[in-house]
C-alpha positions as CSV (number, residue, x, y, z in Angstrom):
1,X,5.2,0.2,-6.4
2,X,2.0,-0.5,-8.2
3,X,3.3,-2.3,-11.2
4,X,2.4,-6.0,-11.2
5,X,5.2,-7.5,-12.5
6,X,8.7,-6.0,-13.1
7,X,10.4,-8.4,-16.1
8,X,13.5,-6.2,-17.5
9,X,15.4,-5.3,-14.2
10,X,18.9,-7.1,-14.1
11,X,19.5,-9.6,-11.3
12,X,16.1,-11.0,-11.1
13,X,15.9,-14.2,-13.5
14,X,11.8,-14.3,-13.2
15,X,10.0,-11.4,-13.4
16,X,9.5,-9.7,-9.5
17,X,6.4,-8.2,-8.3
18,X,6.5,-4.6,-8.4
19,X,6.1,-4.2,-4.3
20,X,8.5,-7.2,-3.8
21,X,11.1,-5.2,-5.9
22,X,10.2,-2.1,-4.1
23,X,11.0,-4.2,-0.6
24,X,14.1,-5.6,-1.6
25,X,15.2,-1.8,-2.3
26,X,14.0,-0.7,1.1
27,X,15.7,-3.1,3.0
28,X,19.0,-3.0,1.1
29,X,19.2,0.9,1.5
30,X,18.2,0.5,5.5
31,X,20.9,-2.2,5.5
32,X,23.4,1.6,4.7
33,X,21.8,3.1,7.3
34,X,18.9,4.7,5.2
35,X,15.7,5.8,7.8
36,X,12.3,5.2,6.0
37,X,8.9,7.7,6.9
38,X,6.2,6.5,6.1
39,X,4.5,9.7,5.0
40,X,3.5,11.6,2.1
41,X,5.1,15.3,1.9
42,X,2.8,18.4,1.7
43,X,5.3,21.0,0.9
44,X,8.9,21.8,0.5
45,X,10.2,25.0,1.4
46,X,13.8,25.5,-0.7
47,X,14.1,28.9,0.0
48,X,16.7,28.4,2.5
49,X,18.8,26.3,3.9
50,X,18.4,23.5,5.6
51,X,15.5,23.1,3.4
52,X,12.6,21.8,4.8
53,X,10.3,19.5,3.8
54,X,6.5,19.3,6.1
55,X,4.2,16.6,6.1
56,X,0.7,15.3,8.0
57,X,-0.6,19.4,7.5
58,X,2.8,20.4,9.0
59,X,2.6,18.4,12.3
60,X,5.8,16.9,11.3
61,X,8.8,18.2,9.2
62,X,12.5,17.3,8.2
63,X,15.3,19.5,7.6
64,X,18.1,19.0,5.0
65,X,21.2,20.4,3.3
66,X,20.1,18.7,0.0
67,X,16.9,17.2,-1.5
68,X,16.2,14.1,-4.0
69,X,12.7,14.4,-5.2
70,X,12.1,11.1,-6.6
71,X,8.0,11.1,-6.6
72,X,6.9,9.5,-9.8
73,X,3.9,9.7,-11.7
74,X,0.5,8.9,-10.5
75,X,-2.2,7.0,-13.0
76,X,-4.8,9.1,-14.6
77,X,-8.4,8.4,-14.8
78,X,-10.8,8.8,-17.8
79,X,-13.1,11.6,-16.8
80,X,-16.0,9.3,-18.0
81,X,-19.3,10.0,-16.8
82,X,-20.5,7.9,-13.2
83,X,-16.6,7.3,-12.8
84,X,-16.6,9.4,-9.6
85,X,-19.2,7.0,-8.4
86,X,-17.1,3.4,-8.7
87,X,-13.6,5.2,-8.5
88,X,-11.7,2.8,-6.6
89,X,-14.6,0.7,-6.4
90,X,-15.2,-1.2,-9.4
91,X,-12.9,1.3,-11.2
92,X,-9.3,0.6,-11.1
93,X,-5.9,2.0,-11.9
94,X,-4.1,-0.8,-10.1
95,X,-4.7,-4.2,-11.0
96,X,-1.6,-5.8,-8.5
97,X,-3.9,-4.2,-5.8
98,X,-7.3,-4.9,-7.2
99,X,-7.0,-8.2,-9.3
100,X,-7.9,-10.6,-7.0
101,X,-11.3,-9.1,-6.4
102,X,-12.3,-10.3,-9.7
103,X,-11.6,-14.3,-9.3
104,X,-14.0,-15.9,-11.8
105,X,-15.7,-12.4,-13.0
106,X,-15.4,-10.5,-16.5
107,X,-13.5,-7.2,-16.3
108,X,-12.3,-4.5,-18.5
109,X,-8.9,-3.1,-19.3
110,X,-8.8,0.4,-21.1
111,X,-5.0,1.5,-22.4
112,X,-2.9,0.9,-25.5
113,X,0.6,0.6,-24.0
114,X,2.9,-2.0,-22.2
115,X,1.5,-0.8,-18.9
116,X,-2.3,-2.0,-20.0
117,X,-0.7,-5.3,-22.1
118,X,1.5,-6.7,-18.5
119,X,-2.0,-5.6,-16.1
120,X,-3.9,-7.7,-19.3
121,X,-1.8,-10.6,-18.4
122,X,-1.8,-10.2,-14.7
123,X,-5.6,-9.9,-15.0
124,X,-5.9,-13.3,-16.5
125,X,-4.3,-14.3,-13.0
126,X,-8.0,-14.2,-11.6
127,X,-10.7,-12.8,-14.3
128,X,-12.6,-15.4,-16.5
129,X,-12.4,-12.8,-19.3
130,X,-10.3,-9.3,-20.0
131,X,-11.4,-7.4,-22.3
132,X,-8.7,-4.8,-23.7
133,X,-10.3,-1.2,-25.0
134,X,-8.1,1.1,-27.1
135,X,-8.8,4.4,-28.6
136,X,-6.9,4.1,-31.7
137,X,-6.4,0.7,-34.0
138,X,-2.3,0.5,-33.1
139,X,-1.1,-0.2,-30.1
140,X,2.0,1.7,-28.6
141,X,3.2,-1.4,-26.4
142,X,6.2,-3.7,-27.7
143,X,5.2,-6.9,-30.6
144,X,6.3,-9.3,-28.2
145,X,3.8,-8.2,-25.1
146,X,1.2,-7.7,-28.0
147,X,1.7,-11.3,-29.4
148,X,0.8,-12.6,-25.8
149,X,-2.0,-11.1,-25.5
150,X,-3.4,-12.3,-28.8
151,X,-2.8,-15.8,-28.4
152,X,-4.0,-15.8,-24.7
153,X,-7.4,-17.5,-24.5
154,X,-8.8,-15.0,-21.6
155,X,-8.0,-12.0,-23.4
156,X,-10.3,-10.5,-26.2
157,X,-9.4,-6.7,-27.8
158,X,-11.3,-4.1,-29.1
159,X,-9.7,-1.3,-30.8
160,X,-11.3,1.9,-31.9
161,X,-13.2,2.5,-28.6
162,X,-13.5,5.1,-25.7
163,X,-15.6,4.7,-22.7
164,X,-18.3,7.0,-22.5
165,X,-20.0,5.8,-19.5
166,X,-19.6,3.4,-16.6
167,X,-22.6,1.6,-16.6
168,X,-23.6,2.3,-12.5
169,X,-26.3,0.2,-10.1
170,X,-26.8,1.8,-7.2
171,X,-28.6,-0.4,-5.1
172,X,-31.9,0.7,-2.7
173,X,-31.3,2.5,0.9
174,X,-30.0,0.6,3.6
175,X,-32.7,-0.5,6.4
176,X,-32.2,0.5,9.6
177,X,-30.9,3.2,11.1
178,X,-29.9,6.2,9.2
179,X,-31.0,4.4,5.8
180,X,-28.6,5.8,3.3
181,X,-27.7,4.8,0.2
182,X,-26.2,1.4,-0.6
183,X,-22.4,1.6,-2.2
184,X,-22.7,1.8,-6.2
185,X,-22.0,-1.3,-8.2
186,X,-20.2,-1.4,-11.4
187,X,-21.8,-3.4,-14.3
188,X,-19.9,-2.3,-17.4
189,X,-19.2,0.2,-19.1
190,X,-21.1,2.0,-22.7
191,X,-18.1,2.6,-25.4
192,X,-18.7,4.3,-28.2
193,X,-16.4,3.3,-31.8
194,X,-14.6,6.4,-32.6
195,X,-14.7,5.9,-36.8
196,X,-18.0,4.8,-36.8
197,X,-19.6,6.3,-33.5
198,X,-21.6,3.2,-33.3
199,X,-22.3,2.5,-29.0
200,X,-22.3,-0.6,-27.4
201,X,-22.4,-1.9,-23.9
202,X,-19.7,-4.3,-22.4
203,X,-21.3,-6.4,-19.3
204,X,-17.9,-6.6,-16.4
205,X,-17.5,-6.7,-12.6
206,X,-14.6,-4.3,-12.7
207,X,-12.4,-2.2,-15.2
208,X,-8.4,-1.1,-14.6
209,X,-7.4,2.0,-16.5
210,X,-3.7,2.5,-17.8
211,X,-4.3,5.8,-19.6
212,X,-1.1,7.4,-19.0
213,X,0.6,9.2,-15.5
214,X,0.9,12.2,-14.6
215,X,3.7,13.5,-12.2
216,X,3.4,13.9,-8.3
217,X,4.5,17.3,-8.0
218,X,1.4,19.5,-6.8
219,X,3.2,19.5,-3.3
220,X,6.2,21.7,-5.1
221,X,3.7,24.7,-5.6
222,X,5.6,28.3,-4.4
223,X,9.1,26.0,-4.0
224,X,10.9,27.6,-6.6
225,X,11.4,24.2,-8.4
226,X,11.0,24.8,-11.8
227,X,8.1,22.6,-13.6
228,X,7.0,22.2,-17.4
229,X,3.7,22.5,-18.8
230,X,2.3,18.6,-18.0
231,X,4.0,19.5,-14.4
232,X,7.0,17.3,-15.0
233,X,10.5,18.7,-13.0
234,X,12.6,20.3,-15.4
235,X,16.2,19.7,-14.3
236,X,18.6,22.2,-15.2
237,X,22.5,20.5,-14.6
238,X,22.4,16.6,-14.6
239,X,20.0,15.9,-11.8
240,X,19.6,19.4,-10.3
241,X,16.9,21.3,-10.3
242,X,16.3,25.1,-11.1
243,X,17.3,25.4,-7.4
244,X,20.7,24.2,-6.2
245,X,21.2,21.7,-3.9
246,X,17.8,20.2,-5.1
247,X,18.0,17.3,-7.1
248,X,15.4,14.9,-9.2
249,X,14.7,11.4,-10.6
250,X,12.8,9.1,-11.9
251,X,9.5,9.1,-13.4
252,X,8.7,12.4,-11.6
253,X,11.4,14.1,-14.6
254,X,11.3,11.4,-17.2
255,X,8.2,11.4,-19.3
256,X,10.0,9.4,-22.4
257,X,11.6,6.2,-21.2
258,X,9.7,5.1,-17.8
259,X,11.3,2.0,-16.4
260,X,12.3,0.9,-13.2
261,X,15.6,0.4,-14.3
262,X,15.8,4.0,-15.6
263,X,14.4,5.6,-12.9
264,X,16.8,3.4,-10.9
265,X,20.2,4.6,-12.9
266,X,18.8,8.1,-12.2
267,X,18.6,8.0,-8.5
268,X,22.1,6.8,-8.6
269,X,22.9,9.8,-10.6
270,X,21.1,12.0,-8.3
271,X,22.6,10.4,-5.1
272,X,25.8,10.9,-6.3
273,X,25.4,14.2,-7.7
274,X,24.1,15.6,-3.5
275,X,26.7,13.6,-2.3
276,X,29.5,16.0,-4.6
277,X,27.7,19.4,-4.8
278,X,27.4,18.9,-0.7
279,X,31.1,18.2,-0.8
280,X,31.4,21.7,-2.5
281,X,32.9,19.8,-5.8
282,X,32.7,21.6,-8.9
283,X,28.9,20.7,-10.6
């Protein structure tokens, strides 16, 4: 949903926006008779059947014979020191959303892999300059997304660095009435090179992470679905999970090949695998 633009999934001769993709899906599964919530779950209770899956605090829940938990994987943040002060407010994991905010400014882009190379690109959309941070000297995203980035004349790369510290003004208390605190204001960020531990600071208006993802499963806590260490679903058969009649795909299982064509084959596979195991076929 948050990807900018989607350039590898069949059917599409440009690349598609990631939310214009994710529309087109919506309307074509409505178009079968499909019934969209708009609502995040909170828990889902396998234990017996119909399951049943509660959301909004348990105001509202919806029962069901079989389950496909296709959740993904939510970006990660640094950890770096004043982060909690301009997260989502000068900090960014989502430059589709954010981008625009940054028409004519200088911003940052921390990551190493195609995910931080395609928001790079997107960034030069709007920024006057993007400036690409990576911890290590090689970069894990593909030659040809790299090679675009190196000949692009917004984009300038640093390699060896890690943010330290977001570099934070917060401005004087408001007048008035109640006279808190203004909001914090990002200004740029103090990196630090990891062979030589020299520091330096980088002036920008805003910085997007793409640090890696980790899975949206906290809401499967006491469900009996079986998880790995990093939180991932294991599945034990094909789709299904370690309970039966449960089923996941997508990036909330696959930690190695993340794409949306992937995750898209898989939630075929899961669909059809419900579909049989509720049909009592063999599995």
């Amino acid at each position: 949903m948050l990807t900018s633009d989607v350039e590898n999934f069949p059917g599409y001769r440009e690349p598609v926006p990631g939310p214009d993709l994710m529309e087109d899906l919506r309307q074509q599964a409505e178009r079968f008779g499909a019934e969209v919530v708009h609502r995040n779950a909170d828990t889902l209770d396998a234990s017996t059947r119909p399951f049943r899956v509660t959301m909004r605090g348990g105001k509202m829940q919806v029962l069901a014979n079989s389950v496909i938990i296709s959740t993904g994987a939510e970006a990660q943040w640094l950890g770096a020191q004043n982060e909690e002060l301009v997260k989502g407010a000068g900090v960014s994991t989502c430059a589709t959303c954010d981008g625009a905010f940054y028409e004519g400014k200088e911003v940052l882009m921390v990551g190493g892999g195609d995910s931080a190379i395609t928001e790079a690109l997107f960034l030069t959309r709007f920024a006057s300059k993007v400036t690409i941070l990576h911890r290590r000297e090689g970069f894990r995203a593909s030659p040809i997304m790299l090679e675009r980035t190196r000949t692009h004349p917004k984009i300038h790369i640093l390699t060896n660095k890690v943010v330290k510290r977001w570099l934070v003004e917060t401005p004087p208390p408001l007048q008035g009435e109640g006279g808190g605190a203004g909001a914090a204001v990002l200004r740029g960020a103090e990196v630090t090179d990891v062979v030589t531990g020299e520091a330096m600071e980088l002036p920008a208006a805003g910085a997007f992470l793409a640090v890696g993802h980790k899975p949206v499963t906290k809401f499967l806590k006491g469900s009996g679905v079986e998880l790995d260490g990093e939180g991932y679903i294991v599945n034990r058969k094909h789709t299904m999970t370690s309970v039966e009649g449960v089923f996941a795909c997508g990036d909330v299982v696959d930690k190695r090949y993340r794409q949306a064509i992937t995750a898209a084959g898989m939630g075929c596979q899961a669909a059809m695998d419900a579909e049989k195991w509720l049909e009592g076929e063999p599995f």
